[in-house]
KEKE-3310 file (N, C-alpha, C; in steps of 0.2 Angstrom, whole numbers, plus 5000, padded with zeros to 4 digits):
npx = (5004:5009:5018:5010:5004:5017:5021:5008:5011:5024:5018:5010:5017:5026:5016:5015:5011:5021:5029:5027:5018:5014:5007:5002:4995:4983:4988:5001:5017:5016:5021:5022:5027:5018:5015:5008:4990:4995:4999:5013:5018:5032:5034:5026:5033:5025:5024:5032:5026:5037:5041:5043:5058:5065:5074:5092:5106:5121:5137:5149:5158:5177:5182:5191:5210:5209:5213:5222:5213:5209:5218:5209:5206:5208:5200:5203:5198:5194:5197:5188:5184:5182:5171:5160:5153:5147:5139:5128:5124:5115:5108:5099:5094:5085:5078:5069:5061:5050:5033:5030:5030:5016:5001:4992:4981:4978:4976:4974:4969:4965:4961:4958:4959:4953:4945:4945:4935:4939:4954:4954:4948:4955:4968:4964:4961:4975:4979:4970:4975:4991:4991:4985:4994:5002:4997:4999:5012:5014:5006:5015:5024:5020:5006:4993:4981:4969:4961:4958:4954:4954:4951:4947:4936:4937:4928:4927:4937:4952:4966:4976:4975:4979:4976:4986:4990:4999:5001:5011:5015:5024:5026:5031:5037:5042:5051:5061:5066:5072:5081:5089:5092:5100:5108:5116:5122:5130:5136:5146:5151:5160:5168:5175:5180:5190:5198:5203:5212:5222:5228:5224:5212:5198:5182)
npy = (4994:5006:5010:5011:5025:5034:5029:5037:5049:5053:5052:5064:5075:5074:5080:5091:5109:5121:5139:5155:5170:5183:5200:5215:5233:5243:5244:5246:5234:5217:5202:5184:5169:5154:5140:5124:5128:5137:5155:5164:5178:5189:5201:5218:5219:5217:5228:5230:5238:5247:5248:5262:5268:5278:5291:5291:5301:5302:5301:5308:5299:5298:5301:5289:5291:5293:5281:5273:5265:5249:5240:5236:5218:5212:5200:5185:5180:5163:5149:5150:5139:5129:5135:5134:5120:5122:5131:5128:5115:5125:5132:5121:5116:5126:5126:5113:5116:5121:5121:5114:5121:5129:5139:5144:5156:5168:5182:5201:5215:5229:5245:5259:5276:5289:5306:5306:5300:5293:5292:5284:5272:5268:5264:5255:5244:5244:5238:5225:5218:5218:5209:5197:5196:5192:5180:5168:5164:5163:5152:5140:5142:5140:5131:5136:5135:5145:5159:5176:5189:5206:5222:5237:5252:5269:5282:5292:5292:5296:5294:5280:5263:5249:5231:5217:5199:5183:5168:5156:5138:5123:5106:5099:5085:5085:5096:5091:5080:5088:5092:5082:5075:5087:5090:5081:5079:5092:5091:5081:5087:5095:5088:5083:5094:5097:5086:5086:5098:5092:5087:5072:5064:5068:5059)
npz = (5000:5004:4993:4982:4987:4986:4975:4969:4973:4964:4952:4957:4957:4947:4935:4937:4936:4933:4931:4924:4926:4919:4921:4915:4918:4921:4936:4933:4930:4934:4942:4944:4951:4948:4954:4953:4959:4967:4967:4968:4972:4963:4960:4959:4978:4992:5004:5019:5034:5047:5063:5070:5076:5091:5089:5090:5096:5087:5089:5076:5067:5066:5051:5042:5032:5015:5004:4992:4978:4974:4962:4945:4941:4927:4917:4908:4893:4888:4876:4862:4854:4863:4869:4860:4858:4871:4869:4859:4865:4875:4867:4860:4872:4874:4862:4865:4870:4864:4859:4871:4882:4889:4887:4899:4900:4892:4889:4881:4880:4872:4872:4861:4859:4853:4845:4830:4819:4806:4808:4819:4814:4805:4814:4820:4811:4809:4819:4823:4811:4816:4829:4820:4814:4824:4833:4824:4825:4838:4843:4835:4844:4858:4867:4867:4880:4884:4879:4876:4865:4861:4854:4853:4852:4861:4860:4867:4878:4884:4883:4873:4880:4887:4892:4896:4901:4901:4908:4909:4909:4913:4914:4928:4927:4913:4912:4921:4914:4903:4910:4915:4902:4895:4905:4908:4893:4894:4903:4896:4886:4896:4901:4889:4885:4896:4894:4883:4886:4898:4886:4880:4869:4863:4863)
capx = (5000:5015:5022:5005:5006:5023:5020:5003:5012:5026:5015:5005:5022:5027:5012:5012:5014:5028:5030:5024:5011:5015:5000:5002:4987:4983:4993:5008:5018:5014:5026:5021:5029:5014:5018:4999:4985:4997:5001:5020:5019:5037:5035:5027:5034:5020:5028:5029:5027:5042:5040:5050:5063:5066:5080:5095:5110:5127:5141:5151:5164:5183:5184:5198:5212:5207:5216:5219:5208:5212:5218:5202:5208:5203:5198:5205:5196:5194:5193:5180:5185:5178:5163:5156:5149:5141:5133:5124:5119:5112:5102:5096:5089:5080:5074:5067:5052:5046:5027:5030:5026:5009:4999:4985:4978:4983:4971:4973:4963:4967:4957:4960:4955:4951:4942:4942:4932:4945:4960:4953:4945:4964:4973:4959:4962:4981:4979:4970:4983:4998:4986:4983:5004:5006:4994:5002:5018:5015:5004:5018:5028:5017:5000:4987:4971:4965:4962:4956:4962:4948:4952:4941:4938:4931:4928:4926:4944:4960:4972:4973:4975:4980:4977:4988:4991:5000:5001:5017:5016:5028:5025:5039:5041:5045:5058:5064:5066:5074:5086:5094:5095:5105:5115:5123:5126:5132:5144:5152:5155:5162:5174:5178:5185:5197:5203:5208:5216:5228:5233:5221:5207:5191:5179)
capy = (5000:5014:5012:5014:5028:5033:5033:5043:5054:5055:5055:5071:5079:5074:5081:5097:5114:5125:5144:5162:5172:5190:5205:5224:5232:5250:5247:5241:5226:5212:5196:5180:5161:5148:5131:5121:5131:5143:5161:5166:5185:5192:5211:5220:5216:5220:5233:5229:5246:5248:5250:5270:5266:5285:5292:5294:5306:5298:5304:5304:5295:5304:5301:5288:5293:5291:5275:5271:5260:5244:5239:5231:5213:5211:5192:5184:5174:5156:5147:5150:5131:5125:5137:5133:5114:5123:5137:5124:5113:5126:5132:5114:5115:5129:5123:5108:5120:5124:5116:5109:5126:5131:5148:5143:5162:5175:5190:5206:5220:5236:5250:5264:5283:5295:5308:5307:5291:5290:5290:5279:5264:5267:5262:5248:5240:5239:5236:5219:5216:5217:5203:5192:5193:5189:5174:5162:5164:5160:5143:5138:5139:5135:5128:5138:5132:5149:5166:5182:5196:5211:5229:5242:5261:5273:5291:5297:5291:5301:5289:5273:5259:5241:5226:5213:5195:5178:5163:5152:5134:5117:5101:5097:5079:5085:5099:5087:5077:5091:5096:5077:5077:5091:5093:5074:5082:5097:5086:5076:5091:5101:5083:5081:5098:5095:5080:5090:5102:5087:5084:5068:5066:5069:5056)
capz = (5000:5005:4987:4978:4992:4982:4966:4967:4975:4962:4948:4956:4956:4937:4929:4943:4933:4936:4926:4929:4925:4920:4920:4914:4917:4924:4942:4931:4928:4940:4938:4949:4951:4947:4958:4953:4960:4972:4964:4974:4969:4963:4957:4967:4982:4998:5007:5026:5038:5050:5066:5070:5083:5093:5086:5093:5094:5087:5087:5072:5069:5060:5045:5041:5029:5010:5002:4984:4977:4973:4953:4945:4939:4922:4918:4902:4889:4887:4869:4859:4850:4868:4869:4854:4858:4876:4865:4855:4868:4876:4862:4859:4875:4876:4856:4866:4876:4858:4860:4879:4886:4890:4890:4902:4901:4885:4888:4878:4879:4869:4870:4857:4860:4848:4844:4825:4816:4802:4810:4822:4810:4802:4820:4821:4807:4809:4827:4821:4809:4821:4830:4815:4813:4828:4834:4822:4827:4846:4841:4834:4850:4862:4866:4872:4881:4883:4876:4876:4861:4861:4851:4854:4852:4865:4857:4872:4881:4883:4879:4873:4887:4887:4898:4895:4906:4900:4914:4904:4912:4909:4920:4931:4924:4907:4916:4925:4910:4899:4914:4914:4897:4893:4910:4906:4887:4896:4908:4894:4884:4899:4902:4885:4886:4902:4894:4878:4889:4897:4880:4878:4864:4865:4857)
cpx = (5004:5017:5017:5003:5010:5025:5011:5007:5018:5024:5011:5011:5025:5021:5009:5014:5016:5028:5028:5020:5014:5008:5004:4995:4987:4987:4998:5010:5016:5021:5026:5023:5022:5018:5009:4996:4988:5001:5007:5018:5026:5038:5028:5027:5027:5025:5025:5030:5031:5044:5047:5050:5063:5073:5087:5102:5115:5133:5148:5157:5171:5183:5191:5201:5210:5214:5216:5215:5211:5213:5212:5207:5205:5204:5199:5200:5198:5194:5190:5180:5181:5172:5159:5149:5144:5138:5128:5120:5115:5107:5097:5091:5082:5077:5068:5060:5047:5040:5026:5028:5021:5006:4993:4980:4983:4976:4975:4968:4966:4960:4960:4955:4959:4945:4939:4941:4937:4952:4958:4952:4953:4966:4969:4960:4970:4981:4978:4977:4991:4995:4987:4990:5003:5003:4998:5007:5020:5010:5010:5024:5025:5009:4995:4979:4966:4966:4958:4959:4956:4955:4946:4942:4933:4933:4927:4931:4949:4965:4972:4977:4975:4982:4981:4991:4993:5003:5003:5017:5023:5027:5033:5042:5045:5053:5062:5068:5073:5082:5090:5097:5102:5109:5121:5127:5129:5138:5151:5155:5162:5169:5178:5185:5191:5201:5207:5214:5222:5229:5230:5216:5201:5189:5172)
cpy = (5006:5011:5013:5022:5035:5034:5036:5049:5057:5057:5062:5077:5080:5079:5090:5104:5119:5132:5152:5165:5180:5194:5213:5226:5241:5252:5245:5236:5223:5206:5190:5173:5156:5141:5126:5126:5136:5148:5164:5175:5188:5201:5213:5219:5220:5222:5233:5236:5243:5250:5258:5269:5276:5285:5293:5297:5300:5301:5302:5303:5299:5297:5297:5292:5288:5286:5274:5265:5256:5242:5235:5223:5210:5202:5190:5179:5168:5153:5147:5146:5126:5128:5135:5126:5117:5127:5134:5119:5116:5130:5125:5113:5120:5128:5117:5111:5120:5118:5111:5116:5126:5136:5146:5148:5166:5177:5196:5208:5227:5241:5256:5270:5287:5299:5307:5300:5288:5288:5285:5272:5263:5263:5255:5243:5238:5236:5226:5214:5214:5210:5197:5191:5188:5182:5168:5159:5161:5154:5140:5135:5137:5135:5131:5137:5138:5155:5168:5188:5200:5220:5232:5247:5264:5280:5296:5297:5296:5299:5284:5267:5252:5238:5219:5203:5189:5176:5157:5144:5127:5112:5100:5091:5082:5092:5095:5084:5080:5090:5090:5077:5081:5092:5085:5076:5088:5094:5084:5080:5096:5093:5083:5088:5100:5090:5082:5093:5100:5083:5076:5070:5065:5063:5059)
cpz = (5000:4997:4981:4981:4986:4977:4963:4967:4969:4955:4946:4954:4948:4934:4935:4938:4935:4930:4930:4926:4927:4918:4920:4914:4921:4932:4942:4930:4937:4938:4946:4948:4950:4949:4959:4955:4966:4967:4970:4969:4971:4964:4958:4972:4988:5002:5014:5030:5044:5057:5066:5076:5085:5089:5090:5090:5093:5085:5081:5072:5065:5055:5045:5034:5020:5009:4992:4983:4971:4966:4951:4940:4933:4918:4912:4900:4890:4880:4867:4855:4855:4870:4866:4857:4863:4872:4862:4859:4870:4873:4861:4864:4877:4868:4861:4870:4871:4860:4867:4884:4882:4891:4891:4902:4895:4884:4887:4878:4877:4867:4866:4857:4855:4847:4836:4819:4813:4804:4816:4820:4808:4808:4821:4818:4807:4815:4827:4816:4811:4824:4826:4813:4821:4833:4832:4824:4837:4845:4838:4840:4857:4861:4869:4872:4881:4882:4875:4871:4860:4860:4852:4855:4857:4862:4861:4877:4879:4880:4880:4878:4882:4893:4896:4901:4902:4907:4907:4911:4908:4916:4923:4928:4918:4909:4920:4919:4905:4902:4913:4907:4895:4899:4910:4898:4889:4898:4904:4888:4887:4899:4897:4885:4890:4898:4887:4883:4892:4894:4880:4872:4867:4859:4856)
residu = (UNK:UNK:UNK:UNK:UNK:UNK:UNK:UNK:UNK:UNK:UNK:UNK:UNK:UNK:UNK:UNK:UNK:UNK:UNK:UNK:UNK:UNK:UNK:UNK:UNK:UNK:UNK:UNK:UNK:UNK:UNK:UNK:UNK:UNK:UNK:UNK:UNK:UNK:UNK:UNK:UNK:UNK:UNK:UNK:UNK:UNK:UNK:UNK:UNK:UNK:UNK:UNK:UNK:UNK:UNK:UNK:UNK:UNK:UNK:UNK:UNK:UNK:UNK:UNK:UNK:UNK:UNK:UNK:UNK:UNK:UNK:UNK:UNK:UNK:UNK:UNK:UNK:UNK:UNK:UNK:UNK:UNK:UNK:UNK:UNK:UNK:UNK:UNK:UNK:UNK:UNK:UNK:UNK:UNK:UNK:UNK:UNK:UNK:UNK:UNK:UNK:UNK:UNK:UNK:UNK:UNK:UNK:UNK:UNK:UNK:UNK:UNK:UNK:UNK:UNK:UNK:UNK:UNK:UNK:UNK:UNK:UNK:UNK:UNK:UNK:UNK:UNK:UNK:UNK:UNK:UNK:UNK:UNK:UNK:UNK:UNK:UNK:UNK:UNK:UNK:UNK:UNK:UNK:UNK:UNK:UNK:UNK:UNK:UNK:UNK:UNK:UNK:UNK:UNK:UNK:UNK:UNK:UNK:UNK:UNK:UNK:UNK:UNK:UNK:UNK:UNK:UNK:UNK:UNK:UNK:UNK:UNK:UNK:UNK:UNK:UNK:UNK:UNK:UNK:UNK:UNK:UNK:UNK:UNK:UNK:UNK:UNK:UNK:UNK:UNK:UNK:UNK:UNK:UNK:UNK:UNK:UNK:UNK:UNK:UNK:UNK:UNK:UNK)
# end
C-alpha cells in the first residue's frame, strides 16, 4: 500500500505545473511564480510598515584617511573552440520547450482613443493586423488552452490603454526530464574539454 502511496504521489508531482504568469494592466507590471494552484507574487513586492525606533543622537565618527583603490583585475578569455559545443547545447535546449510550454491564460485588451472616426477605423484595422501577425507565430511555440484578444475604440477616452496577462506553464516531469538530458550532454562536453586540455582526445 506505501508504494501505491509513492507513486501517486510521484506522479502528482510529474504532471504538477511550474512557470509564471506575467500582468500589465493599469497598476503596472505584475510578475508572479505559478507552483499548481498557488500564485507566489514576485513584482510588486508587499511593502511591510516599520515599526519607527526613537532616534537617537550619534556621534560621528573621524573620518579615516582616504586609500587608493584597489587595481580592477581584468579576467582573460577562454577558447571560443571549447565554447562553441556549450553554446549549442544550450540552444538545443532551450529549442526543446518549443510546444512543451503552455499559456493557460493570454488575455489582451486594447482599448484605442480618439476623437476622430478615420484616424481611428485606420489604427483599428492595423491594430487587428499586428494581431493576425502575431497569433500564428505564438501557436507555433506554444500551446494555448486559453484566450482572450479584444480591440476596441472609446471616442470618448483620453488615451489609449492596454490590459495585457500571460500565465506560461511546463510540468515538472517534462523539466525534470529536459534538465537530465542536457546537463549529462552538458557534463560530457564540459569533460571532453578537460581532457583535451591534458593533452588527451576527445571522442
Amino acid at each position: 500500500m506505501g508504494w501505491l502511496i509513492a507513486l501517486a504521489v510521484l506522479v502528482g508531482l510529474a504532471v504538477l505545473p511550474l512557470g509564471v504568469s506575467a500582468v500589465y494592466g493599469e497598476a503596472g507590471a505584475q510578475l508572479a511564480i505559478i507552483a499548481g494552484p498557488v500564485h507566489i507574487r514576485l513584482f510588486p513586492k508587499n511593502k511591510k510598515k516599520k515599526p519607527e525606533k526613537p532616534k537617537e543622537k550619534k556621534e560621528k565618527p573621524a573620518k579615516p584617511a582616504k586609500s587608493a583603490p584597489p587595481a580592477e583585475k581584468k579576467e582573460t578569455g577562454g577558447s571560443i573552440t571549447d565554447f562553441l559545443p556549450l553554446v549549442r547545447t544550450a540552444l538545443d535546449f532551450v529549442g526543446e520547450f518549443r510546444r512543451k510550454l503552455r499559456v493557460n491564460d493570454l488575455q489582451l485588451r486594447l482599448t484605442m482613443a480618439g476623437d476622430d472616426p478615420c484616424d481611428l477605423g485606420v489604427n483599428y484595422g492595423r491594430a487587428w493586423a499586428a494581431v493576425g501577425n502575431l497569433m500564428p507565430r505564438l501557436e507555433r511555440l506554444f500551446i494555448i488552452k486559453k484566450r482572450d484578444i479584444r480591440v476596441d475604440c472609446d471616442f470618448t477616452a483620453e488615451k489609449t490603454t492596454i490590459f495585457a496577462r500571460l500565465d506560461l506553464t511546463i510540468t515538472l516531469g517534462r523539466l525534470l526530464s529536459l534538465a537530465v538530458r542536457y546537463g549529462l550532454r552538458a557534463l560530457r562536453e564540459f569533460l571532453a574539454i578537460q581532457k583535451q586540455r591534458k593533452g588527451g582526445t576527445a571522442k
